[in-house]
C-alpha positions in Angstrom: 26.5 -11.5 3.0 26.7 -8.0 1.5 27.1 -9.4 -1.8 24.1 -11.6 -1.5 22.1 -8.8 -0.1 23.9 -6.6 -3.2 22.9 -8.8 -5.9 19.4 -9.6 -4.9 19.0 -5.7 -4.4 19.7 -5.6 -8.5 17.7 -7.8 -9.3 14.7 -7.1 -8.0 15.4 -3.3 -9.0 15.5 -4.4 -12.5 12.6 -6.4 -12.0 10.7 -3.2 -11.0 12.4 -0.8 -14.1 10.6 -3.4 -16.5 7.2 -3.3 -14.8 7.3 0.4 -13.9 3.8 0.1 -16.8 2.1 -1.6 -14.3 1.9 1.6 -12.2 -1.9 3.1 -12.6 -3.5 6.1 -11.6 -6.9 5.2 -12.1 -9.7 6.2 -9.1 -11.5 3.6 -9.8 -9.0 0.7 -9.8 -8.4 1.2 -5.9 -12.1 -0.5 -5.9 -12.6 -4.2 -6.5 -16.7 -4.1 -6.3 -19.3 -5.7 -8.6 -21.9 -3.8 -10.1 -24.8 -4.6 -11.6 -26.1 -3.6 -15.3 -23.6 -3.3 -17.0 -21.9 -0.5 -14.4 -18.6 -2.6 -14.7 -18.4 -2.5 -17.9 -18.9 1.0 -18.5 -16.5 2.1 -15.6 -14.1 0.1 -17.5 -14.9 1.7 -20.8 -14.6 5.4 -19.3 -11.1 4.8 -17.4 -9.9 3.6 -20.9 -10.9 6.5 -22.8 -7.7 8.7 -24.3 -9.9 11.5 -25.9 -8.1 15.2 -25.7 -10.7 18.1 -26.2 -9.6 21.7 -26.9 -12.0 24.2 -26.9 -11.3 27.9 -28.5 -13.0 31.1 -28.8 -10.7 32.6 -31.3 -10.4 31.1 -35.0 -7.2 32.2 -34.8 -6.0 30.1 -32.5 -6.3 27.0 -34.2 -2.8 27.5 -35.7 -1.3 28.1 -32.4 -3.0 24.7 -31.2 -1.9 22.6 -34.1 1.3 23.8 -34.3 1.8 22.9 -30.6 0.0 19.1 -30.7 2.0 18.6 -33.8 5.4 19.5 -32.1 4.5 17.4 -28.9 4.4 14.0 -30.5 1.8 13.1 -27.6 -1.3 13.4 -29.9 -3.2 12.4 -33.0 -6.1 14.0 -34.8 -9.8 12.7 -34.0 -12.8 14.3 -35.8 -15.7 13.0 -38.0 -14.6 11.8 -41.5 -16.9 14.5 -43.8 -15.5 13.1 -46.7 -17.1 9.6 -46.1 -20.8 11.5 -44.6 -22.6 11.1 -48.5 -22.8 7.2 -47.7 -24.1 7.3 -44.4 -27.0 10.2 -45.5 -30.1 7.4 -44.8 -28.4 7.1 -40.8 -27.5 11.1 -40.8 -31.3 12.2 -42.7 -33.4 15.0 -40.7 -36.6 13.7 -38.8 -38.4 16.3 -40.3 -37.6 15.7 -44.2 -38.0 11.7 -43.2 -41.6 12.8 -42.3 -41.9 15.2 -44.9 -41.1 12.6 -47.4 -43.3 9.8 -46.0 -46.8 12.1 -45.8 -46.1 14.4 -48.9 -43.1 13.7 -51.6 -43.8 16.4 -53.7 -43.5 18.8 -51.2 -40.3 17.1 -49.6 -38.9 17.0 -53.2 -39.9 20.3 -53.9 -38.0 22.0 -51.3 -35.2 19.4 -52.0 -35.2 21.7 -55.5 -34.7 24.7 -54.0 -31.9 24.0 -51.7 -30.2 22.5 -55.0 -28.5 25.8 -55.2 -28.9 27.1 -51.3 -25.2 28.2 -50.0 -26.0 27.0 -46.7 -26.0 23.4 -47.5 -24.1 21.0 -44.5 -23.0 18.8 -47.3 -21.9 19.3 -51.4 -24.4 18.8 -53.8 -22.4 15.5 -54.9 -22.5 13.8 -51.7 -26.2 15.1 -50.3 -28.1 15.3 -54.2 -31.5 15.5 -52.3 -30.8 18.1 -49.1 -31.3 14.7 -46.5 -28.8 16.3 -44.1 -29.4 20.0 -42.7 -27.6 20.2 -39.5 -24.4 17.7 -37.6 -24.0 17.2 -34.0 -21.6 14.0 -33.9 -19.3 15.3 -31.3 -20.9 15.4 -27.7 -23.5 19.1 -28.6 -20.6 20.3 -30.8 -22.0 20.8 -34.4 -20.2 20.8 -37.9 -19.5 24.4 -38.9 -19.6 24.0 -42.6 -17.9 27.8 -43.0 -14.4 26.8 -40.6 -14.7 23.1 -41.3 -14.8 22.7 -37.2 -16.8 21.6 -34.8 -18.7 24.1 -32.9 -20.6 24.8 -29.4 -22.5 27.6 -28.5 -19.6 29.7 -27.9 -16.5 28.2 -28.7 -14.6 25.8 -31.9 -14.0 22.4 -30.9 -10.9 20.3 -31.6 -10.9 16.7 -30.5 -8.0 14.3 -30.6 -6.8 11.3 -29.0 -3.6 10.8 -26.5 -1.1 8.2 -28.0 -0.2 5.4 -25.7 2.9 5.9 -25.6 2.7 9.5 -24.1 5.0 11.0 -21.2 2.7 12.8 -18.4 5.5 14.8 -18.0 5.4 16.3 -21.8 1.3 15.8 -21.3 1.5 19.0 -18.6 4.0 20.6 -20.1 1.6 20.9 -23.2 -1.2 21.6 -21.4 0.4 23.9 -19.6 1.7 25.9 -23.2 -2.2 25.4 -24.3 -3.3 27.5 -21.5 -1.2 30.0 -21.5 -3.6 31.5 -24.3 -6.9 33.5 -23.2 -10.4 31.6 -23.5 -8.4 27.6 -24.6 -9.9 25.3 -22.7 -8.7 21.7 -22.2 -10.5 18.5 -20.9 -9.1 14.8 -21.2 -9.0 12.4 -18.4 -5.2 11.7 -19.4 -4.6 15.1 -18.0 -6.5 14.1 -14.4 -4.4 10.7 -14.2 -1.2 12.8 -14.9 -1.2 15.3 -12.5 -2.4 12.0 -10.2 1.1 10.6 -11.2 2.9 13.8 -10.7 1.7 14.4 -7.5 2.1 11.1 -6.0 5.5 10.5 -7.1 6.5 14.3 -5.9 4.3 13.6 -2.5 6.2 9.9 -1.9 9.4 11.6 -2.5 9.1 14.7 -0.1 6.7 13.0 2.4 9.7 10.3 2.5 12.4 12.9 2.1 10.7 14.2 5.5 10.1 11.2 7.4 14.0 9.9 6.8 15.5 13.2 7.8 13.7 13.2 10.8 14.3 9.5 11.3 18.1 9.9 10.6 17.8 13.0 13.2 16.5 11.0 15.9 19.2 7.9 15.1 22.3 10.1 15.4 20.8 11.4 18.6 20.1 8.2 20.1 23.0 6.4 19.3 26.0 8.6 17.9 27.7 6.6 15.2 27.6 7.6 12.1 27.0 3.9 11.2 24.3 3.8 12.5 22.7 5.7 9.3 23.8 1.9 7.6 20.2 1.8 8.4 19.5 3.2 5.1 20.2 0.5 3.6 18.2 -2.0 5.2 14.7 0.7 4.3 16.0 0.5 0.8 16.4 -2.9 0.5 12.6 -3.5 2.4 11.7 -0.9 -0.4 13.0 -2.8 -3.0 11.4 -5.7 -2.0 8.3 -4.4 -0.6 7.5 -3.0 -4.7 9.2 -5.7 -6.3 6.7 -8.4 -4.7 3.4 -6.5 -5.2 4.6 -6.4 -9.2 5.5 -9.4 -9.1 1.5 -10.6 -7.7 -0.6 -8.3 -9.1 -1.4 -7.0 -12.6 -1.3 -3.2 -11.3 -0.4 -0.9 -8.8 -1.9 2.3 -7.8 0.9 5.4 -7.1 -1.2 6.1 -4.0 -0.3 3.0 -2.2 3.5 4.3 -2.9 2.7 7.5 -1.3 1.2 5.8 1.9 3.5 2.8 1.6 6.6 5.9 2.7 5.0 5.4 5.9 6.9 2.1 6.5 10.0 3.9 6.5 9.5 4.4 10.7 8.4 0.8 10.9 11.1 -0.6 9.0 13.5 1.3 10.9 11.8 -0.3 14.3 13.6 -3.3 13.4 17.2 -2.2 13.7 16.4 0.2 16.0 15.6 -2.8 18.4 18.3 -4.0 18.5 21.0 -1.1 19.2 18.6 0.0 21.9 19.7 -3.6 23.7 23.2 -3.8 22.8 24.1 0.4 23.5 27.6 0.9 25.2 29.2 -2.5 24.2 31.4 -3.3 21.0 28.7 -5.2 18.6 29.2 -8.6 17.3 27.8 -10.3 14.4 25.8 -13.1 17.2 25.0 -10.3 19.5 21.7 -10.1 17.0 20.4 -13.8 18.6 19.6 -11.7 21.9 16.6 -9.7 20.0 15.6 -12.5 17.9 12.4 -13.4 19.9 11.5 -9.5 20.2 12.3 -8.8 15.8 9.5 -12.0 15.1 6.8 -11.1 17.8 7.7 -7.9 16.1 7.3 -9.1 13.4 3.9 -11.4 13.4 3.0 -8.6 14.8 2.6 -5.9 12.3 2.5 -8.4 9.7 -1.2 -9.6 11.3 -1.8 -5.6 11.3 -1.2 -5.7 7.2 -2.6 -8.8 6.5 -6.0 -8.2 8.0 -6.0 -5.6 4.9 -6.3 -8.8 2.7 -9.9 -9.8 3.9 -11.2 -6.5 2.6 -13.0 -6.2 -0.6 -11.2 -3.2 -1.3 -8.2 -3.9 -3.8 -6.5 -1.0 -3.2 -5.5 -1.9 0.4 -5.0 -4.9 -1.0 -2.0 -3.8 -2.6 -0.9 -2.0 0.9 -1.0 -5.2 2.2 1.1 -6.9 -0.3 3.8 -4.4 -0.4 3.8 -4.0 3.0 4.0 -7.7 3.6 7.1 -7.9 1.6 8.7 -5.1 3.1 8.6 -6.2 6.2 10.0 -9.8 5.7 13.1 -7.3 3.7 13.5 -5.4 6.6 13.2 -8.5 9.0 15.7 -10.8 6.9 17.6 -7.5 6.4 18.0 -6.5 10.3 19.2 -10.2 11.1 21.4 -11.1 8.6 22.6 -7.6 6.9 22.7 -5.3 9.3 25.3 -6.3 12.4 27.4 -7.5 9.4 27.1 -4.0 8.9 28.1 -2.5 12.1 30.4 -5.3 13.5 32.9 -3.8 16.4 31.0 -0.6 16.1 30.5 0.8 19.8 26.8 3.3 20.0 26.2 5.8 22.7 23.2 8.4 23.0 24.4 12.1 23.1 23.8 13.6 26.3 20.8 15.5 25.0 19.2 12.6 24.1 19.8 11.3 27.5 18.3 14.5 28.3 15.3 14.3 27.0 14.7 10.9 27.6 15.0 11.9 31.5 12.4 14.6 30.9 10.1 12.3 28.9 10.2 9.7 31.8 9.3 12.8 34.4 6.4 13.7 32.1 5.1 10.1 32.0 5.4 9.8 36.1 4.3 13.6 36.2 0.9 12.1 34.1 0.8 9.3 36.3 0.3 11.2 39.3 -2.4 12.5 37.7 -3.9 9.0 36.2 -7.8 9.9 37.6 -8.6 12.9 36.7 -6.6 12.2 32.9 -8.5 9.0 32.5 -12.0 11.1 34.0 -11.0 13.8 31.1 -10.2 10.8 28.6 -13.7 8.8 29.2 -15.8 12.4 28.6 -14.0 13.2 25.6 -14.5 9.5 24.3 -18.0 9.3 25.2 -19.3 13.2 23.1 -16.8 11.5 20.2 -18.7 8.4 20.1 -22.1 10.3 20.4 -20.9 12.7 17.3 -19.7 10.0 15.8 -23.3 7.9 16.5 -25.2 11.4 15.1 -23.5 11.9 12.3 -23.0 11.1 8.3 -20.1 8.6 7.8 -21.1 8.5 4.2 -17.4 8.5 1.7 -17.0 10.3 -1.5 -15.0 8.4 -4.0 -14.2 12.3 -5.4 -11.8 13.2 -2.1 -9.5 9.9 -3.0 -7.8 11.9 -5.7 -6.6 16.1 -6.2 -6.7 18.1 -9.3 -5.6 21.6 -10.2 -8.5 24.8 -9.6 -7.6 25.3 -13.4 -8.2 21.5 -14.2 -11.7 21.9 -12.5 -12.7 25.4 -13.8 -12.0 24.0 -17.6 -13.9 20.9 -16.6 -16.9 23.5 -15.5 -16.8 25.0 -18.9 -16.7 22.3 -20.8 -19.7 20.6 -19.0 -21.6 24.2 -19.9 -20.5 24.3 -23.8 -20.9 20.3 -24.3 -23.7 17.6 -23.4 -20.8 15.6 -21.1 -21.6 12.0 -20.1 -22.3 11.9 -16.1 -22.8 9.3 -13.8 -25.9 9.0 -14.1 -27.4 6.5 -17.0 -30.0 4.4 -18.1 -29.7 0.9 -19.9 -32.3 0.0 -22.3 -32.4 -2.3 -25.6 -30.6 -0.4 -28.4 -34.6 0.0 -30.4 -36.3 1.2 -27.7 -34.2 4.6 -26.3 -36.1 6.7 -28.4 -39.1 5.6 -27.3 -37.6 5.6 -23.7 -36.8 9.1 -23.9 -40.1 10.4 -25.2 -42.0 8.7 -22.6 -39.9 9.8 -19.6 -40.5 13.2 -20.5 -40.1 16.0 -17.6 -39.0 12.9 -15.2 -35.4 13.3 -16.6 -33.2 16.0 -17.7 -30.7 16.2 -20.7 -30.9 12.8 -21.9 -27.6 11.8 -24.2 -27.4 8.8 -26.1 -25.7 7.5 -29.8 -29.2 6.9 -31.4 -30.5 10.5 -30.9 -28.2 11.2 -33.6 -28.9 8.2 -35.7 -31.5 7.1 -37.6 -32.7 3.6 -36.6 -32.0 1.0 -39.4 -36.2 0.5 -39.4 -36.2 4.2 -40.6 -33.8 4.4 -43.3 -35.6 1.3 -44.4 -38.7 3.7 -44.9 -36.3 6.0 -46.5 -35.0 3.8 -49.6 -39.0 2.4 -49.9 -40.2 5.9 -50.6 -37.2 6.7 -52.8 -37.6 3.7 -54.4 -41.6 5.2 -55.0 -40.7 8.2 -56.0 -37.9 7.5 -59.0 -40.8 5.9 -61.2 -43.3 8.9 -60.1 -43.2 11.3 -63.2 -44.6 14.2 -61.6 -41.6 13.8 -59.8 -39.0 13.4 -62.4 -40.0 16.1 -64.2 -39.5 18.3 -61.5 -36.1 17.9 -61.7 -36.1 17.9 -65.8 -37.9 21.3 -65.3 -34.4 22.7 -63.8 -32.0 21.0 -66.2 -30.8 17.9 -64.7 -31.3 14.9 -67.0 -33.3 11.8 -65.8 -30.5 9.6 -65.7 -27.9 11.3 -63.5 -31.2 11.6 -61.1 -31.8 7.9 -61.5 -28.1 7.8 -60.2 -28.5 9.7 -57.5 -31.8 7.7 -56.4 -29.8 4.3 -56.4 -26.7 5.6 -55.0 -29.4 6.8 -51.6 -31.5 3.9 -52.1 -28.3 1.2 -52.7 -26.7 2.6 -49.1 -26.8 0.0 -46.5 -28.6 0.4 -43.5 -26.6 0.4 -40.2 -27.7 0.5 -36.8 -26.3 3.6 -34.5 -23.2 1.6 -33.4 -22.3 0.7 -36.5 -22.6 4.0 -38.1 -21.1 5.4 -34.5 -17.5 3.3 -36.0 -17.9 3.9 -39.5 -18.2 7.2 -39.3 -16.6 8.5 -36.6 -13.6 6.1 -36.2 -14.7 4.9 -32.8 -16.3 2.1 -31.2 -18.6 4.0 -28.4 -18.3 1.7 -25.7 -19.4 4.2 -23.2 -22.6 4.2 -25.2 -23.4 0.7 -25.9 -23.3 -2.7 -23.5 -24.1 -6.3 -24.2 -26.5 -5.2 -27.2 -28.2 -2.8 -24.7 -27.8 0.8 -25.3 -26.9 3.8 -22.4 -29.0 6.5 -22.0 -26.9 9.3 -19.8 -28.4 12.4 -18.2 -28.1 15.1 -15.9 -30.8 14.2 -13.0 -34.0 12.2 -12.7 -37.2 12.2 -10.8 -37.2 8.7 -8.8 -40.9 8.2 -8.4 -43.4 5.0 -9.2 -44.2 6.9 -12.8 -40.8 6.6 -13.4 -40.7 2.7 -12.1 -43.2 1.9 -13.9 -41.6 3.1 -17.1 -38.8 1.6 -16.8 -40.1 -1.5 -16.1 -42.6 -1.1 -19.5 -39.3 -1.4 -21.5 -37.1 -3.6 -18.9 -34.7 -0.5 -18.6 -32.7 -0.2 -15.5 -31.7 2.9 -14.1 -27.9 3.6 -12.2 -26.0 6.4 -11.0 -22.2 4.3 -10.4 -20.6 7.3 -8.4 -23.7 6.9 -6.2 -23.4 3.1 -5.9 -19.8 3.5 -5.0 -20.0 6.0 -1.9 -22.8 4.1 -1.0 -20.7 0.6 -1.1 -18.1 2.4 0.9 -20.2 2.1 3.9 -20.4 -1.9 3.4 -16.8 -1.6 2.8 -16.4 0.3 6.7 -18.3 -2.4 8.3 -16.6 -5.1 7.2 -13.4 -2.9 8.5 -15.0 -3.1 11.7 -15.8 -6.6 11.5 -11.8 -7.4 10.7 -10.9 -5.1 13.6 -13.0 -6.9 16.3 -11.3 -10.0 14.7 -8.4 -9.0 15.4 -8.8 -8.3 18.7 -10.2 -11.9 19.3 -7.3 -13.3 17.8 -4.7 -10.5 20.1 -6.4 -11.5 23.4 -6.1 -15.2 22.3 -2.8 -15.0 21.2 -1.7 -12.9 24.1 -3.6 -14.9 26.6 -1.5 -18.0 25.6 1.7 -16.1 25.5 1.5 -13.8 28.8 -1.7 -15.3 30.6 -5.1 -13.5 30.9 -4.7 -10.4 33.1 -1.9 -9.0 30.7 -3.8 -10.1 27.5 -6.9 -8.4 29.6 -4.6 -5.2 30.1 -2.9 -4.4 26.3 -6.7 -5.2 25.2 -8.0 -3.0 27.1 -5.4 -0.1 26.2 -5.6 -0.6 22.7 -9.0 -0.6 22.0 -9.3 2.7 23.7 -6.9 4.0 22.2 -8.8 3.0 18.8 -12.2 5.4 20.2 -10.0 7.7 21.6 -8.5 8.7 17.6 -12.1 8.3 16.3 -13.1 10.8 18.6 -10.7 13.4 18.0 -11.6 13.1 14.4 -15.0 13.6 15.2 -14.7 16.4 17.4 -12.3 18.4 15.5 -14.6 17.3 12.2 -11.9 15.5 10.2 -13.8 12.7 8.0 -14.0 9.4 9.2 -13.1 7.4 5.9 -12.4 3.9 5.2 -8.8 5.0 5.4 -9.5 6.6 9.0 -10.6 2.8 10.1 -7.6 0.6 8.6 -5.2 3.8 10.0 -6.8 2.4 13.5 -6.0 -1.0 12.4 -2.1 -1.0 11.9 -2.1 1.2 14.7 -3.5 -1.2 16.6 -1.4 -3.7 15.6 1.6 -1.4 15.9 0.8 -0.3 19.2 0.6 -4.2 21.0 4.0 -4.3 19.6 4.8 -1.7 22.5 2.8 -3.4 24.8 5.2 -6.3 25.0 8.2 -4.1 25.5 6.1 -2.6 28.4 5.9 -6.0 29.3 9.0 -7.3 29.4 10.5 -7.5 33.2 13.2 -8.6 32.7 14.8 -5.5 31.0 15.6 -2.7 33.3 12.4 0.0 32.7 14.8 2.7 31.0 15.5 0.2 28.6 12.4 -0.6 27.9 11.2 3.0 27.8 14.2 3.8 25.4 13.0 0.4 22.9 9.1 1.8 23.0 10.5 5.2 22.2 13.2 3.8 19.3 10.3 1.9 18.3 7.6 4.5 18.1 9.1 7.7 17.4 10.5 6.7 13.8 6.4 5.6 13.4 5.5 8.8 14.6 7.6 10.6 11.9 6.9 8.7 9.0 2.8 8.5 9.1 2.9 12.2 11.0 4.4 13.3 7.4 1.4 11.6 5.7 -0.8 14.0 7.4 0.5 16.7 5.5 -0.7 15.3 2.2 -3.4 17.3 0.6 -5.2 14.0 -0.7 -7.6 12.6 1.9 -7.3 9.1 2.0 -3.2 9.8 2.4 -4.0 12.2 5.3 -6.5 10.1 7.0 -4.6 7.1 6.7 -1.6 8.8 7.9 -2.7 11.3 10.8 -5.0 7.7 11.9 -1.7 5.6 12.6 -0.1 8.8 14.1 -2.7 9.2 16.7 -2.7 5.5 17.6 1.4 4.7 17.4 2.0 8.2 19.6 -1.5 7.3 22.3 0.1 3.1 22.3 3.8 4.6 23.1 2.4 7.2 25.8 0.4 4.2 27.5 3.0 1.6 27.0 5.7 4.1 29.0 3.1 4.6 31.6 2.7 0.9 31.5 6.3 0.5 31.9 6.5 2.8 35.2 3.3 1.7 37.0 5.1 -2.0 36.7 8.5 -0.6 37.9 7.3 0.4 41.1 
């Protein structure tokens, strides 16, 4: 059996080592909502993007930078290819001379003359003959700084490159981490966001679990006093295994948060074996001694299984992938406990220490000591329920999708600065058909602020059309010709230079946008539609209207999302009272209606009882917060039936809630002391409810032992 267990513990772990890619960090990939214009698309397009900026005050520094990307391997060179500018001059032309040219040529071509020999020019005479191009803002409000051959903002040089995909996030902080180190370098890539997202989940699932076992392993040696009894381990590792092996093996990805909450089965895996020394304590163990506990593991079992599969009927993916992984931990640790485990401990005898015995006494007092007291605890319980429930009916239980994920004060204050210096693309956007933005813009006016979009920089293919016709005028005008004459240059290089403007293709914004700057601009353009992003709009029937005028939609995805989160709650709360029809069913078959009535009752308050501590003490009540009330729900009808059980003596049963609950206790307590929301709330949720369910199932244990 060992070797069995051994070999299908290696193979699964390989499994996992090959598929280790399919780990994410991606915000946005917890969700699994539609959206509407376009939104999905451009989510997608954003969470893809690998760009690296650096921004500098000091010239100097731009050898220190280089020297340090080139070193690192992690990333490649991304800025505007200058060379290939002179045949993209119709797209790049000024506004100004386009107008100049159209209303008075000799004028336009006059002052095309004198900057002949200007040393200001953006562009060599070669490449811009006729002075179309005066000023280059390709990168985001950084402009071409002909003198340093960078991009510049107001205040700083700009340096833009792209993250390989083959990059470490280790190395990716390290270098960040040498980048800052310099005065006034700042650094802004969403790479460096998902990294510190991996770091920190992997370093929070290891201590949070580090935590939870010691405290487990505490409690085990304690309770029973054989050092086999830490064999365990190897049934949590094995559920592990099997719990990340079968959510890799179904889905396409998996988020590291659901590996920092999915510690938290630790205590419920453990429940498993745990069950069954607490009934066979103080006798030699034999292999068939684990047929006595059967019926207890699968109601067990179904159980919290039902508790983690009630995830599944939520449109969010990232429980989801809880669900999964929790699914297929359990059936390891169930499969584990009955056929690994007393092969494990054979002949192995377990006592409790005395202290344990100890406090188990003193618990029991407490619980009869609470008892006693039963009126005027329930009287304080009810009051404290009813102001949580009327905070909780008064207040805002809108989410934000920005408290699922932590970042550094540094990360943020560079993200400030860079949001000052650049014209950063928000969540805020308009959709519009690619030849009307312009016109889009102009008539929105004051009703928006700091509109961004490709074709502000461009010249619409319509316009450079204009271009070549009056080029194609002017070459034959002799007036014009001999301007140039006048000044020594002979009419046929100028015929050249004519054709080689007049010969350019024209190319739409998105075409020039991947010519020129070696990139494809999803986040700008959608199903032959083109995004319009700014800062903050003025929602009122002028600007309805307007929009409508063009058939332009307006969307703000970050808005959509929190707002989405609430639809997301209620059906939470639908699949909770669900469950609870299908527990009083279930439990009114099994044990007839006055105990289904009983644990209903019980666990259900217990379920307002945690919401209103958290609305009392003013922790948020997130989507996390519900489903936290849902396992513990589950969890907690798990110690019902122990409390029901009459025919074990009621110590026993006191001692199997207590094995059961207090390894629960630890490993989702531990979650609470993440700093990431969702983990806490998840985690100090399930607390609350396993600890309230354990309290009420002892006191449900001594009010039936009387």
């Amino acid at each position: 059996m060992r070797v069995i267990f051994g070999v299908i513990f290696a193979i699964f772990s390989l499994f996992i080592w090959q598929n280790l890619a399919k780990i994410n960090t991606d915000i946005f990939s917890l969700l699994e909502l539609k959206f509407d214009n376009g939104e999905e698309k451009i989510i997608a397009n954003f969470n893809s993007k690998n760009d690296f900026f650096i921004l500098f005050k000091d010239i100097k520094d731009k050898y220190f930078i280089e020297n340090l990307v080139d070193n690192s391997n992690l990333l490649y060179k991304n800025e505007p290819n200058i060379a290939n500018l002179s045949s993209h001059i119709l797209a790049l032309a000024d506004i100004n001379l386009i107008n100049t040219l159209k209303s008075d040529p000799n004028l336009f071509f006059d002052d095309s003359i004198k900057n002949i020999f200007s040393p200001f020019r953006i562009l060599p005479l070669s490449s811009d003959f006729f002075g179309f191009v005066r000023g280059l803002d390709l990168s985001f409000g950084a402009k071409f700084d002909p003198k340093t051959k960078l991009l510049k903002t107001e205040n700083f040089y700009l340096m833009s490159y792209q993250v390989k995909s083959n990059y470490s996030y280790e190395k990716l902080l390290n270098l960040a981490s040498e980048l800052k180190q310099k005065d006034e370098i700042y650094l802004s890539s969403p790479f460096l966001f998902q990294a510190y997202s991996k770091k920190t989940a992997i370093e929070q699932s290891s201590y949070l679990g580090a935590i939870s076992l010691v405290l487990s392993i505490l409690f085990i040696w304690f309770a029973f006093g054989n050092f086999r009894a830490f064999y365990m381990i190897f049934i949590v590792a094995f559920s592990l295994v099997c719990g990340l092996f079968g959510t890799l093996l179904v889905l396409d990805s998996l988020h590291v948060l659901t590996l920092v909450i999915s510690t938290s089965l630790i205590g419920l895996i453990l429940d498993y074996p745990l069950h069954f020394l607490s009934s066979n304590t103080g006798k030699k163990i034999q292999i068939s001694d684990i047929k006595c506990v059967r019926k207890t593991l699968f109601i067990a079992f179904f159980v919290t299984a039902f508790g983690y599969g009630i995830f599944l009927f939520s449109p969010m993916g990232f429980l989801h992938e809880i669900a999964i992984f929790s699914l297929f931990s359990l059936i390891g640790a169930l499969l584990g406990t009955y056929f690994l485990f007393p092969n494990l401990i054979k002949d192995e005898i377990f006592y409790s220490h005395k202290r344990f015995d100890k406090l188990l006494d003193f618990w029991i007092l407490a619980c009869k000591t609470v008892l006693k007291n039963i009126k005027f605890i329930a009287a304080f319980a009810a009051i404290f329920t009813m102001i949580g429930i009327y905070k909780i009916a008064t207040s805002n239980l809108s989410d934000d999708i920005k408290n699922y994920s932590v970042a550094p004060t540094w990360m943020l204050e560079h993200s400030m600065v860079f949001a000052k210096e650049m014209d950063l693309v928000g969540s805020k956007f308009i959709i519009v058909s690619q030849n009307q933005s312009k016109d889009l813009v102009e008539s929105l006016g004051n009703l928006i602020e700091k509109p961004f979009f490709v074709s502000k920089f461009f010249n619409e293919i319509w316009l450079q059309n204009e271009i070549k016709d009056e080029l194609a005028k002017a070459q034959n005008d002799k007036k014009i010709v001999q301007k140039y004459e006048n000044i020594g240059i002979l009419q046929s290089d100028l015929q050249s230079e004519f054709h080689k403007i007049i010969s350019q293709k024209s190319l739409s914004p998105q075409e020039v946008c991947l010519e020129l700057l070696g990139v494809k601009c999803d986040n700008f353009f959608a199903d032959n539609k083109e995004i319009i992003y700014i800062a903050k709009a003025t929602q009122n029937a002028e600007f309805d209207a307007i929009l409508d005028k063009f058939g332009a939609n307006y969307s703000d995805y970050v808005k959509n999302i929190n707002s989405s989160f609430i639809d997301i709650k209620l059906n939470a709360v639908i699949l909770k009272i669900c469950g609870f029809v299908f527990c009083f069913l279930a439990l009114w078959a099994l044990l007839g209606l006055k105990t289904s009535v009983k644990i209903n009752f019980i666990v259900i308050w217990v379920s307002l009882f945690c919401l209103s501590f958290f609305a009392i003490f003013g922790f948020e009540i997130n989507i996390f917060t519900i489903f936290g009330l849902i396992l513990g729900s589950a969890v907690g009808i798990d110690y019902m039936l122990f409390a029901c059980d009459l025919k074990m003596h009621f110590k026993n049963r006191i001692l199997g809630i207590i094995s059961a609950s207090v390894t629960s206790i630890f490993s989702f307590g531990v979650l609470a002391l993440s700093p990431t929301s969702a983990v806490f709330s998840f985690g100090l949720s399930v607390f609350l409810s396993v600890f309230l369910a354990s309290l009420c199932a002892c006191l449900l244990t001594l009010r039936s032992a009387k």
